[in-house]
VEXTI-669191 format. One record per residue (C-alpha): x, y, z. Coordinates in steps of 0.25 Angstrom, whole numbers, plus 5000, padded with zeros to 4 digits. Example, Ala and Ser with C-alpha at 12.3 -4.5 7.8 and 13.67 -1.06 7.14 Angstrom:
504949825031 505549965029 
END
This chain:
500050005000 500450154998 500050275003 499550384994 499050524995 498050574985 497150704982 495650684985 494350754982 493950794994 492750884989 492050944976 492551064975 491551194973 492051294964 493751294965 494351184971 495351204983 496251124991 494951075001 494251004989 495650894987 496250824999 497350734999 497350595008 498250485008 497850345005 498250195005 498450114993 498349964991 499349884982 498749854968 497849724966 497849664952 497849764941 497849884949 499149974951 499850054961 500250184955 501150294962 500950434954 501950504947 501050624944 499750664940 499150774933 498150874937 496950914927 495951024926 494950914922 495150854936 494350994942 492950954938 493050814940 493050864956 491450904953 490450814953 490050844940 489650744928 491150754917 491650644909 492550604920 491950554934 492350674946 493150644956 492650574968 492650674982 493350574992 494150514980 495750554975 495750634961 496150584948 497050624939 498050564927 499350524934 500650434931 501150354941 502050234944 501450094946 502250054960 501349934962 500549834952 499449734950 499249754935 500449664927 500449764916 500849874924 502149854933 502749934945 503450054939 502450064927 502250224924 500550224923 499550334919 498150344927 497050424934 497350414948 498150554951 498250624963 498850524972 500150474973 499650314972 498650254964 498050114963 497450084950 497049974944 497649934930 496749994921 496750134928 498350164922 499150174910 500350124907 501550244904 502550194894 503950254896 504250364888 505250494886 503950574891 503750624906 502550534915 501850674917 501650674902 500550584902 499650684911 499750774901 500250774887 500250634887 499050624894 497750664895 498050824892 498750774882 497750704876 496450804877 497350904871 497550814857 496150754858 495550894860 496350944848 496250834839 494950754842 494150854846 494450974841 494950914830 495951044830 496451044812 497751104807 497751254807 496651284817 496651354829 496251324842 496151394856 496351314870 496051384882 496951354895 498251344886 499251304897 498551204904 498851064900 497651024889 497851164882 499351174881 499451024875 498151064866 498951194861 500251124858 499551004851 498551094844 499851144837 500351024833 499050984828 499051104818 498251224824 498651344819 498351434829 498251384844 497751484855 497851474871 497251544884 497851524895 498351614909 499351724906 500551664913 500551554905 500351624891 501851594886 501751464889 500651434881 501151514870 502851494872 502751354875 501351284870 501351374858 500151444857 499851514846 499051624855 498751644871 498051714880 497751744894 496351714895 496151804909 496851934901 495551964892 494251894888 494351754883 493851774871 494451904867 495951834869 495451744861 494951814851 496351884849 497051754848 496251674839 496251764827 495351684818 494651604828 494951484834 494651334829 494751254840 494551284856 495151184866 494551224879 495051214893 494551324900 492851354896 492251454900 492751594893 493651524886 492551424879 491751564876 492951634869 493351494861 491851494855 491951654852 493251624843 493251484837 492851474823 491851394815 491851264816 492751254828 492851174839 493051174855 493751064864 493151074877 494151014886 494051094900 493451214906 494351234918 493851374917 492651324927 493151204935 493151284947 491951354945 490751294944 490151424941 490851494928 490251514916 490851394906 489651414897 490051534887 488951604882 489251614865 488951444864 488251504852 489751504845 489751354846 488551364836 488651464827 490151414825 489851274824 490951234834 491151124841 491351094857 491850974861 492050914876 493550854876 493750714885 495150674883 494550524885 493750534872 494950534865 495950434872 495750374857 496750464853 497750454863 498850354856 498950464844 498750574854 499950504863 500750484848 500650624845 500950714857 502250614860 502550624848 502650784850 503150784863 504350704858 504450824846 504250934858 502950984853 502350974864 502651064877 502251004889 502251084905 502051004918 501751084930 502150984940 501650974957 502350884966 501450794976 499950764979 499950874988 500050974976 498950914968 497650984974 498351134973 498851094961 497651074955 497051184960 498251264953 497951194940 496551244940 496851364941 498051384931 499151364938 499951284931 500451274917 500451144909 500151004915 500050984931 500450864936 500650814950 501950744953 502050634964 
END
């Protein structure tokens, strides 16, 4: 048996989350039985999508249970097994994030082959950001060479992988929002074509400015004003990926419904709900393709790393609110 702490959800949170609503408690875990695994984390990652999974709300993935540890993608090491096929010392993705053990049964992890490519990797550019970036372009989008395309919150994970690869899909013009402490990241190292600051001006008149032409393509991250101004300047015909609306997470009250809807009609455009499990299809070409630039160097990729299950809650809470720049993980 080991002894392992974890984060628990001690509460539904009302409004904004704080440091009352995630306790952490230390627990005692069993050796693995037949097909089950002990795994020791490596690190995790923290997600916005994890925020409304604390509601008891009706979404395609079941809330979190109060009483219960949270979930999240993680890599760990396998220090103890019941499951033939998957030794001590195998490297295994699964679900079972913020806790330093896990016992899982077989089915519940994934293998991780050796490669040149850091573990963290498969949290996020390998992983499941990874992922919803290149199906959201490419399946539901169905971004075509010389386009353009907006993507609101630029420097959080899904946006900065979504930019990148919708250059090296072709588009001819990419725009980002995002705070203004991290406008040269955006467009120094992700290479944006145009960024703003969303909080300097209207939405929709920075938008306006940047998307000469209109826009083609809206990958959205953020709802809210930023949905309004994407349906005020995309063209004909063009279409919006639906991925997050971070922009009301902690608040139950903002206004996420913008009031020109009548854009969607009189331009004919399309608004799609993006599930990154609807496309898990795509993931041995989608896998083929970004190691393929990673090895090139056309893809940039920045970690924000915490140390410890202590820093996860405040971490979180810091990644909510736009703290950090790139992927957060949590390192055990």
């Amino acid at each position: 048996m080991v002894t392992s702490q974890q984060v628990v959800l001690s509460r539904r949170p009302r409004g904004r989350l704080d440091s009352s609503m995630l306790d952490i408690e230390k627990v005692t875990i069993d050796e693995p039985s037949d097909n089950e695994v002990l795994v020791r984390n490596i690190v995790f990652s923290l997600d916005p999508y994890m925020r409304p999974r604390m509601d008891d709300e009706r979404s395609y993935i079941e809330p979190f249970a109060v009483g219960a540890p949270l979930q999240a993608g993680a890599v760990g090491e396998v220090v103890a097994s019941g499951a033939t096929d998957v030794p001590v010392g195998t490297h295994v993705l699964h679900m079972a994030g913020w806790r330093d053990y896990a016992l899982l049964p077989r089915n519940a992890v994934r293998r991780i082959e050796p490669s040149e490519h850091p573990l963290s990797y498969h949290l996020g550019v390998l992983g499941m950001p990874g992922l919803t970036a290149y199906a959201g372009l490419a399946a539901v989008a169905e971004l075509a060479p010389e386009e353009s395309i907006y993507i609101s919150s630029a420097a959080g994970t899904v946006g900065a992988l979504t930019g990148q690869m919708a250059k090296l899909m072709g588009a001819a013009r990419v725009i980002g929002s995002t705070s203004s402490t991290k406008i040269d990241y955006v467009r120094g190292e992700l290479g944006f074509d145009e960024v703003f600051d969303y909080r300097s001006a209207p939405v929709s008149d920075s938008l306006g400015r940047a998307a000469a032409g209109g826009i083609d393509v809206y990958f959205d991250n953020v709802g809210g004003d930023h949905f309004a101004a994407a349906l005020a300047h995309l063209n004909d015909f063009g279409r919006v990926v639906m991925c997050g609306t971070i922009s009301s997470y902690d608040d139950p009250d903002a206004k996420t419904v913008p009031g020109n809807l009548f854009n969607i009609v009189r331009k004919r455009l399309r608004v799609s709900g993006m599930y990154v499990n609807d496309h898990v299809g795509m993931a041995r070409q989608f896998n083929t393709d970004v190691t393929r630039w990673l090895d090139e160097g056309r893809l940039t990729v920045r970690e924000e790393v915490v140390r410890g299950i202590e820093s996860a809650p405040e971490a979180f809470f810091g990644l909510l609110r736009g703290d950090y720049t790139g992927k957060v993980l949590v390192e055990l």
